[in-house]
C-alpha positions as a Markdown table, in Angstrom:
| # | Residue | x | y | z |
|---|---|---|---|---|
| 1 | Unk | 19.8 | -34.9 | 18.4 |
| 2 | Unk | 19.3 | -36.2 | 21.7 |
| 3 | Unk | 21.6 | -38.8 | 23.1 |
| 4 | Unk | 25.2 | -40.1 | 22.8 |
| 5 | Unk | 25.5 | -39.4 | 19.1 |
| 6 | Unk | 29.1 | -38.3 | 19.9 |
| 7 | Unk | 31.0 | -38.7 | 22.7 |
| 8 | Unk | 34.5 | -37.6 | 23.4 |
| 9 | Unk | 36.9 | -38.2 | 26.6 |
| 10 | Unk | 39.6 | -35.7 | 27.4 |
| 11 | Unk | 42.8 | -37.1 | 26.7 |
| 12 | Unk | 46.1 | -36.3 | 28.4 |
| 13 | Unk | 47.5 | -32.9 | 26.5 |
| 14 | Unk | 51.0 | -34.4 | 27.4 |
| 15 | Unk | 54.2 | -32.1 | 27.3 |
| 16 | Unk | 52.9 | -30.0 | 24.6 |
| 17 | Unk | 52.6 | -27.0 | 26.2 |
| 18 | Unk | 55.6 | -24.6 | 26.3 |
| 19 | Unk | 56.7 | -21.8 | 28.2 |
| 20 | Unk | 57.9 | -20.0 | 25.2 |
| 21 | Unk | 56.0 | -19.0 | 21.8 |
| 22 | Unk | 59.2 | -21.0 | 20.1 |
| 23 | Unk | 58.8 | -25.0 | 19.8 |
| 24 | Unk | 61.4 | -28.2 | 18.8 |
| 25 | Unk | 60.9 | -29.6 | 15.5 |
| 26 | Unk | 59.9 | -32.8 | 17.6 |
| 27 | Unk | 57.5 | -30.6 | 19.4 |
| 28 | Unk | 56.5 | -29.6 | 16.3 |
| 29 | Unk | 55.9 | -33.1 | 14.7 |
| 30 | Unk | 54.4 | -34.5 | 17.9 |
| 31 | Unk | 51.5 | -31.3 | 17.5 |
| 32 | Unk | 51.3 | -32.1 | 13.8 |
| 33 | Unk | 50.2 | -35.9 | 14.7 |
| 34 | Unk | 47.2 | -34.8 | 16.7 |
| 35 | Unk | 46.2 | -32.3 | 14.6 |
| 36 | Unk | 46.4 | -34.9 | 12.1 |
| 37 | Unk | 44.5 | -36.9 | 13.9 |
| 38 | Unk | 41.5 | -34.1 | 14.3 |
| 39 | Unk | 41.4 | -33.4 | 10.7 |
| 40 | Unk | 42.4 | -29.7 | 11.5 |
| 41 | Unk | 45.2 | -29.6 | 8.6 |
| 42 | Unk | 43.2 | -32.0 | 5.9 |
| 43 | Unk | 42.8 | -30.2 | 2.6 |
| 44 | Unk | 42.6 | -30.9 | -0.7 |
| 45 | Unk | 41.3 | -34.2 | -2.6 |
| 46 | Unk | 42.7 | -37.6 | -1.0 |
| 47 | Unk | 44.3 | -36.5 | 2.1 |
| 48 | Unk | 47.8 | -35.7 | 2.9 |
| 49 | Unk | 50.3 | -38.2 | 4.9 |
| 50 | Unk | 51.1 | -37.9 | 8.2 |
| 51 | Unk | 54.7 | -36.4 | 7.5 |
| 52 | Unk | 53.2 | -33.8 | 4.9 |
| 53 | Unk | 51.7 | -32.3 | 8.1 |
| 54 | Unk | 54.6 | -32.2 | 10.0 |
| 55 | Unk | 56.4 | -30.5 | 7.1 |
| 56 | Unk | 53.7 | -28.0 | 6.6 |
| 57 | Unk | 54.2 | -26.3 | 10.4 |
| 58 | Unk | 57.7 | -24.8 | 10.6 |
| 59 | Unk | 59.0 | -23.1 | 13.7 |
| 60 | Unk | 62.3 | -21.4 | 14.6 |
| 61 | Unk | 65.1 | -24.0 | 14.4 |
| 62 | Unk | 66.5 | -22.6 | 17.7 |
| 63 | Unk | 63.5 | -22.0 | 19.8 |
| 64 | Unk | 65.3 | -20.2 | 22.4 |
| 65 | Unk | 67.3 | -17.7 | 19.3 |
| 66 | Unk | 64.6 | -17.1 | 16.4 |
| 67 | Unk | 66.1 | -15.2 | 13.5 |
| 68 | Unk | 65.1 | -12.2 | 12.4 |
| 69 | Unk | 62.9 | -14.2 | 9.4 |
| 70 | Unk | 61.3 | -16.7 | 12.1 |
| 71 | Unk | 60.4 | -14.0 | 14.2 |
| 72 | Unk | 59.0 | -12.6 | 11.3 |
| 73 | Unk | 57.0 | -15.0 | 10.7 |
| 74 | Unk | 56.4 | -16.9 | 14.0 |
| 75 | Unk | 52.6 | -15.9 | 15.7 |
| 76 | Unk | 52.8 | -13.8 | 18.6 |
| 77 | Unk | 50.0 | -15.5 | 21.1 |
| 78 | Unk | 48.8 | -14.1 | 24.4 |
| 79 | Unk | 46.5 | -16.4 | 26.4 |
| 80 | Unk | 46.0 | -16.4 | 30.4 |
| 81 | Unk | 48.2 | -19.1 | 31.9 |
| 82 | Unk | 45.7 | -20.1 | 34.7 |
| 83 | Unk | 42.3 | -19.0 | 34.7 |
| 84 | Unk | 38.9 | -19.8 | 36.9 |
| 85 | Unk | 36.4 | -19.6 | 34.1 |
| 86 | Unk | 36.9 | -22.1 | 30.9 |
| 87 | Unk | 33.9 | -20.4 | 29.6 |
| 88 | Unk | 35.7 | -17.2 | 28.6 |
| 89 | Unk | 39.5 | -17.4 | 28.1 |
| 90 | Unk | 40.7 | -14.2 | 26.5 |
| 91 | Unk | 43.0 | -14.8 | 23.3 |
| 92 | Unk | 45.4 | -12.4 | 21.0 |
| 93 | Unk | 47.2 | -13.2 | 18.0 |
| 94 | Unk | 49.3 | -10.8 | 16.4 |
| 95 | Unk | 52.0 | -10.1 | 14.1 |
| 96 | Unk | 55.0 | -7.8 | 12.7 |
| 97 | Unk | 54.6 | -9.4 | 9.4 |
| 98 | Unk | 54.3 | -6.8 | 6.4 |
| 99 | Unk | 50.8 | -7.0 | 4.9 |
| 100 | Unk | 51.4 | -6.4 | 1.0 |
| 101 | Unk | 49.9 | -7.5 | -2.0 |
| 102 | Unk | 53.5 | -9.7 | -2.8 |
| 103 | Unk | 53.9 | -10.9 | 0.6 |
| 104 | Unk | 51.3 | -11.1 | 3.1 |
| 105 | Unk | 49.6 | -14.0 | 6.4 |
| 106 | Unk | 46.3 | -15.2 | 4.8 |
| 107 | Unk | 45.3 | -16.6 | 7.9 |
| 108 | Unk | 45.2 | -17.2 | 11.8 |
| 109 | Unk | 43.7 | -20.7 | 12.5 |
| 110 | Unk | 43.2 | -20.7 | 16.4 |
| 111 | Unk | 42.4 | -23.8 | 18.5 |
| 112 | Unk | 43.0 | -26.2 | 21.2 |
| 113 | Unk | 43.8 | -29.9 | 20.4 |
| 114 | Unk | 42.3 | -31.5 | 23.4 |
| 115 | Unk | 39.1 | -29.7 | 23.7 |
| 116 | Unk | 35.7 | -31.1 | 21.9 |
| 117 | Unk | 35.5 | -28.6 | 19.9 |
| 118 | Unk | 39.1 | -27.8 | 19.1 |
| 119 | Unk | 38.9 | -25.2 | 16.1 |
| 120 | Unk | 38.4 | -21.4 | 17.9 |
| 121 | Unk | 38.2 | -20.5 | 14.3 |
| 122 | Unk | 40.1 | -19.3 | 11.6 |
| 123 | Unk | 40.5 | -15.7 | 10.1 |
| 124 | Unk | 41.3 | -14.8 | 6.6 |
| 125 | Unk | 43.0 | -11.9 | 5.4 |
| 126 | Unk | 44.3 | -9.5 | 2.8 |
| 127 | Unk | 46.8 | -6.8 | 2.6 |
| 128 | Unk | 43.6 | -4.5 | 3.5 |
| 129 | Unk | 43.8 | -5.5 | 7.0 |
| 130 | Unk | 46.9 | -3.5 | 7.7 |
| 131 | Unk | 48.4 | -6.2 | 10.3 |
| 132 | Unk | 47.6 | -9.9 | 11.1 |
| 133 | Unk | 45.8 | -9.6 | 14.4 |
| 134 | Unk | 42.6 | -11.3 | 15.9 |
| 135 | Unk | 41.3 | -10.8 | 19.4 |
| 136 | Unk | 38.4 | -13.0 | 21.0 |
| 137 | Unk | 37.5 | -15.2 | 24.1 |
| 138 | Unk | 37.2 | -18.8 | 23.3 |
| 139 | Unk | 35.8 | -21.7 | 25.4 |
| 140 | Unk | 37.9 | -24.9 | 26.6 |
| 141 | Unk | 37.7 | -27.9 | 29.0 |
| 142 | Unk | 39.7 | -27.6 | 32.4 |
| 143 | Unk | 42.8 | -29.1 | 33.2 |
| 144 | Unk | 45.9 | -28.2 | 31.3 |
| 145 | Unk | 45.9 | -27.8 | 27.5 |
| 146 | Unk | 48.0 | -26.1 | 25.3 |
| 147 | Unk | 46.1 | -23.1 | 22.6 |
| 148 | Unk | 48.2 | -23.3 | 19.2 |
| 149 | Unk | 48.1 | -20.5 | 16.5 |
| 150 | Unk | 48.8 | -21.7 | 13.0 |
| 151 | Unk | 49.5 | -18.5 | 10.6 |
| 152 | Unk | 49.9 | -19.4 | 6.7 |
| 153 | Unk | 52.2 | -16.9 | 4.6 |
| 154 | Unk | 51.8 | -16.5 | 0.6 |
| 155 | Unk | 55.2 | -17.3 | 0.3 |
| 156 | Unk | 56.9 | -18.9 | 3.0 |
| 157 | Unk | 54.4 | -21.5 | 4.5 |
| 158 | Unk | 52.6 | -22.0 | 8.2 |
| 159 | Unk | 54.2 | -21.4 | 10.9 |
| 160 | Unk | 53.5 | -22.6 | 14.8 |
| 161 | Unk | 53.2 | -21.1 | 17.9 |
| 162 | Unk | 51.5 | -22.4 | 21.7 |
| 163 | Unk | 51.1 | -21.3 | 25.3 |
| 164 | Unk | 50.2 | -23.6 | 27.8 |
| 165 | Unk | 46.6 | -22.5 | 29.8 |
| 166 | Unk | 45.3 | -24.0 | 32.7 |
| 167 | Unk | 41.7 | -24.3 | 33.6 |
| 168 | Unk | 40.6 | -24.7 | 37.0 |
| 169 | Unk | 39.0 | -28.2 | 37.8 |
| 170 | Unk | 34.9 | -28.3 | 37.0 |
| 171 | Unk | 35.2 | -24.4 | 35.5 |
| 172 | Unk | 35.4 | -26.2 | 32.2 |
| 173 | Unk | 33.4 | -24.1 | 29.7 |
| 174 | Unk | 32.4 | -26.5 | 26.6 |
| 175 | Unk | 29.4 | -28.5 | 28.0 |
| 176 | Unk | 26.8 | -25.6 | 27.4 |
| 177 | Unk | 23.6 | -27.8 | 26.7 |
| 178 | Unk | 20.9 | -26.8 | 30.0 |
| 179 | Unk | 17.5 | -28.5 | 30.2 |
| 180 | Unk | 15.5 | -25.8 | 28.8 |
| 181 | Unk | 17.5 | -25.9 | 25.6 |
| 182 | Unk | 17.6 | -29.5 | 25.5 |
| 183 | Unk | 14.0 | -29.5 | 25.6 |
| 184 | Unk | 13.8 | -26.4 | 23.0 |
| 185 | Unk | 12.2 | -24.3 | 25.8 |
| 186 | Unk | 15.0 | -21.5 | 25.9 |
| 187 | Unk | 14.4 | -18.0 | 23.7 |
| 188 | Unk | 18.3 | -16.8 | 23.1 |
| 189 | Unk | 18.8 | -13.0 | 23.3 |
| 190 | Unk | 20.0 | -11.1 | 21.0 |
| 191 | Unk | 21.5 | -7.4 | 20.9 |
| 192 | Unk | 21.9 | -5.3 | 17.5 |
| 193 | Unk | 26.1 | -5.3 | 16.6 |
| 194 | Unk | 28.0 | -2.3 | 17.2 |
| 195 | Unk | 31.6 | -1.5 | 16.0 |
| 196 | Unk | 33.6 | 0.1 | 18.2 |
| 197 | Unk | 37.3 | 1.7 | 17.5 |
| 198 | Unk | 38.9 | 2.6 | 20.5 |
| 199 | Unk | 41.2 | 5.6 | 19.1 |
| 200 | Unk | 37.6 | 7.5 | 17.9 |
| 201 | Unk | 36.8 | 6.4 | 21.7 |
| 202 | Unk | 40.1 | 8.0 | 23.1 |
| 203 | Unk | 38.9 | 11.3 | 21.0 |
| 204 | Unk | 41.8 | 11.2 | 18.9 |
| 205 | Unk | 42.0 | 11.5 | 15.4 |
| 206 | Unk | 42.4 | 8.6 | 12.4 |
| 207 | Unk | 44.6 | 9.5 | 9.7 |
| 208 | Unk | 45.1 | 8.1 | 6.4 |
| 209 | Unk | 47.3 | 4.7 | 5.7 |
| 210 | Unk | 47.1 | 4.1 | 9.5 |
| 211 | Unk | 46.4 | 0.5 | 10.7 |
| 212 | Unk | 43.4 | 0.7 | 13.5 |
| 213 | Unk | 42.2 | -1.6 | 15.5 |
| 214 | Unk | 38.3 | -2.3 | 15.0 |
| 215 | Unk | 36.2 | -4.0 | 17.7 |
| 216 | Unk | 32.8 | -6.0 | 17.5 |
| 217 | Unk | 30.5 | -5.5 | 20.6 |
| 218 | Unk | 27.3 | -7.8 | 20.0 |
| 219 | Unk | 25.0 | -9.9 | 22.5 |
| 220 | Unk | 24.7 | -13.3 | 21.1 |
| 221 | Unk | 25.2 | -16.8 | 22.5 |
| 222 | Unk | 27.6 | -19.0 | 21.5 |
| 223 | Unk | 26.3 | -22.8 | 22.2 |
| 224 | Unk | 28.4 | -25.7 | 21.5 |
| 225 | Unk | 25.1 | -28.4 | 22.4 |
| 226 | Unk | 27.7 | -30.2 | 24.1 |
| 227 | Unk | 27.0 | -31.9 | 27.6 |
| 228 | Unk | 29.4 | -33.7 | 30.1 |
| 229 | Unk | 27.8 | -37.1 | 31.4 |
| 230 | Unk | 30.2 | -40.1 | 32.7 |
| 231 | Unk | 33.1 | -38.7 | 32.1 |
| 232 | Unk | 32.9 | -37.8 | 28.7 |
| 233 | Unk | 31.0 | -35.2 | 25.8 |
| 234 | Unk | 27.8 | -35.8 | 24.3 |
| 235 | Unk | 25.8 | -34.2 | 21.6 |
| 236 | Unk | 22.6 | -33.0 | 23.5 |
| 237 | Unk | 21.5 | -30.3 | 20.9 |
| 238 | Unk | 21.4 | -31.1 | 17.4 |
| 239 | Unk | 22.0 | -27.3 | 16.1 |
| 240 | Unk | 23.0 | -25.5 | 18.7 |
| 241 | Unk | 22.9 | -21.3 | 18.1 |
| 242 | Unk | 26.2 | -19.7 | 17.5 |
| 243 | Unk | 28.2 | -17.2 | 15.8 |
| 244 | Unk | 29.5 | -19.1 | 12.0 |
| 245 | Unk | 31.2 | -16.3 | 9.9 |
| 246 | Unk | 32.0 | -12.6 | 9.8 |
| 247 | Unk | 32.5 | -10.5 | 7.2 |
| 248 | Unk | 34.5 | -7.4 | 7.4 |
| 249 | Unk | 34.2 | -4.9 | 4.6 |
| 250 | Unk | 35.3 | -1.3 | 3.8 |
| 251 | Unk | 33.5 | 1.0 | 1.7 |
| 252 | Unk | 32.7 | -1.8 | -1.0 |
| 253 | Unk | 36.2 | -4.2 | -0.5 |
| 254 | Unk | 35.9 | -7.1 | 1.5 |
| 255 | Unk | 39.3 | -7.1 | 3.9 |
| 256 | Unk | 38.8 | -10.4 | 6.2 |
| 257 | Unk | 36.5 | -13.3 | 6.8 |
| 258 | Unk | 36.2 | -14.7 | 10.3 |
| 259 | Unk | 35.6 | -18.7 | 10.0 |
| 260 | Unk | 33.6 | -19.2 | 13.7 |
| 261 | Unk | 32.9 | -22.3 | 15.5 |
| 262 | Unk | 30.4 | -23.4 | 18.4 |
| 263 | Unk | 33.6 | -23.0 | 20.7 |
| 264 | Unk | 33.7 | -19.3 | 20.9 |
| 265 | Unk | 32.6 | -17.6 | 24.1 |
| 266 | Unk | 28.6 | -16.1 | 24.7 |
| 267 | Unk | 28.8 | -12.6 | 23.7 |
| 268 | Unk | 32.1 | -11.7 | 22.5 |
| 269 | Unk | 34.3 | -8.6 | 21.6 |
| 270 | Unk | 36.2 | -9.4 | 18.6 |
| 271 | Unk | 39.0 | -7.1 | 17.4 |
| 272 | Unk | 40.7 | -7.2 | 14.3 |
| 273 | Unk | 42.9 | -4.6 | 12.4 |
| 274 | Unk | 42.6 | -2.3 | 9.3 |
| 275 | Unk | 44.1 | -0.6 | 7.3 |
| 276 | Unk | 42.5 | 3.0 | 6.3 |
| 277 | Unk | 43.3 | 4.6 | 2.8 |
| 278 | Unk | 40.2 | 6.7 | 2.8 |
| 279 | Unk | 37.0 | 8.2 | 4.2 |
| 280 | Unk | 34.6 | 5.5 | 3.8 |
| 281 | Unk | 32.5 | 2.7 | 6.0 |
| 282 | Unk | 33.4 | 0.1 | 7.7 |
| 283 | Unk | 30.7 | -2.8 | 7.8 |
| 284 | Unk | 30.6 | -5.7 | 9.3 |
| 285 | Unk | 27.8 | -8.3 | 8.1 |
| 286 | Unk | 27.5 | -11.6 | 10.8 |
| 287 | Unk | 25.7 | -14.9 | 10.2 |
| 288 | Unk | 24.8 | -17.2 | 12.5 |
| 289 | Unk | 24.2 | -21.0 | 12.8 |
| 290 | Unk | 20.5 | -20.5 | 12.1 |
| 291 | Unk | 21.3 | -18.0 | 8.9 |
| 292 | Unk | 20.0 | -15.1 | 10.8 |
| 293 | Unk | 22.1 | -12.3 | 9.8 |
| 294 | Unk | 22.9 | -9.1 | 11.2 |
| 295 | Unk | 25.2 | -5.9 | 10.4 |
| 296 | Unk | 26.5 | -2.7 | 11.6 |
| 297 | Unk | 28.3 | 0.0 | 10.5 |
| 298 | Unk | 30.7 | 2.9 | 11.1 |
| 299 | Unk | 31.8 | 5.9 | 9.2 |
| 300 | Unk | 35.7 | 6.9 | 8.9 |
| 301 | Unk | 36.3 | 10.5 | 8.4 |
| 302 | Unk | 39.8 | 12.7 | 8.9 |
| 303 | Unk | 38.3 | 14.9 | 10.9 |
């Protein structure tokens, strides 16, 4: 739709940000309200309460001394701390959390409270994928904001993790809607998906029950639709063209399921980890906004 159908101001991201990957349990509850707020931790029938959220994120109780356990289970996340294009900010989530079928993360849910569009998506997982781990580039507004991973174990619940990122003033990179696509004149282009792993790159050699990281090259925009007018977003593009899911099988098992939103960047690399038991295929099947699909697909062999 064209026009003002919805409209959002940047608020003030506060004192959330920290320095350290640890947080306060009021840090905690303070980023539980806003996410709250966003609907980003509503599930179920009826809602939750306020404090249910809260209760849900747990963090290290000492943020500067995390046991063992919380380190365990705490997200390890690597964003830039200042950079000049909002349009491409590269982001890493990883773990050392064991990956079995008793005791395993689910998922990485990615995203930035005070942007637009504040999912960067979420990534579900199984013991197949060897280690909980997502690389990607994500857009977000400029000034100061803080990117929080959320990572939910089978057993012992989500836990919370943030870096503070700065993006320089008018390189914000959500308002994506131009004229020509605004008037439907634009053709997107489009390049087949290829899967690269870098240790078959290095010429070196896979072998079984390793854990290798898998890459996804593809040329496809990402368009949020969004446009910046008076200070605040509006919805310029009804249904806007990006990336919505990924599916990552191997030989016939499917090991994770990459949730996408409008807020990831044009064209990006995507890396994720497996686990390899045997020769076999890895596919990876992608679906866009506009139910276009597309696939590609690489061959594991021990030698």
């Amino acid at each position: 739709m064209r026009g003002g159908v919805m409209q959002w101001q940047p608020g003030d991201p506060g004192k959330c940000g920290a320095k350290s990957q640890g947080m306060t349990r009021r840090a905690v509850f303070r980023l539980a309200s806003r996410l709250a707020a966003t609907g980003l931790l509503m599930h179920g029938k009826g809602g939750q309460r306020f404090e249910a959220f809260a209760g849900e994120l747990r963090s290290p109780q000492d943020p500067r001394h995390p046991t063992p356990f919380e380190q365990l289970h705490l997200p390890m996340l690597k964003v830039p701390s200042f950079t000049n294009s909002g349009s491409h900010v590269p982001i890493v989530v990883e773990m050392a959390h064991p990956m079995e079928p008793d005791h395993y993360i689910t998922s990485l849910n990615v995203l930035n409270p005070s942007d637009p569009i504040p999912s960067k998506g979420i990534l579900h997982l199984t013991p197949g994928s060897g280690q909980a781990y997502l690389g990607m580039q994500a857009r977000m507004h400029s000034g100061s904001s803080s990117v929080v991973a959320v990572a939910e174990c089978n057993q012992h619940g989500r836990w919370v993790a943030q870096r503070s990122v700065t993006v320089s003033e008018d390189a914000g990179g959500c308002a994506t809607a131009t004229d020509e696509e605004i008037s439907e004149l634009v053709q997107p282009r489009f390049r087949p998906p290829v899967i690269r792993i870098p240790k078959l790159v290095r010429g070196q050699r896979i072998t079984p029950g390793e854990v290798i990281r898998v890459q996804l090259k593809l040329l496809h925009p990402n368009r949020t639709g969004l446009a910046w007018r008076d200070g605040a977003f509006y919805q310029a593009v009804e249904n806007p063209l990006y990336l919505k899911n990924l599916q990552v099988f191997y030989g016939d098992r499917l090991v994770s399921r990459y949730e996408m939103t409008p807020a990831l960047s044009d064209n990006p690399l995507i890396a994720l980890k497996l686990r390899v038991v045997e020769e076999g295929s890895v596919r990876m099947v992608i679906t866009n906004s506009h139910d276009q699909q597309f696939q590609a697909r690489h061959e594991i062999k021990w030698s």
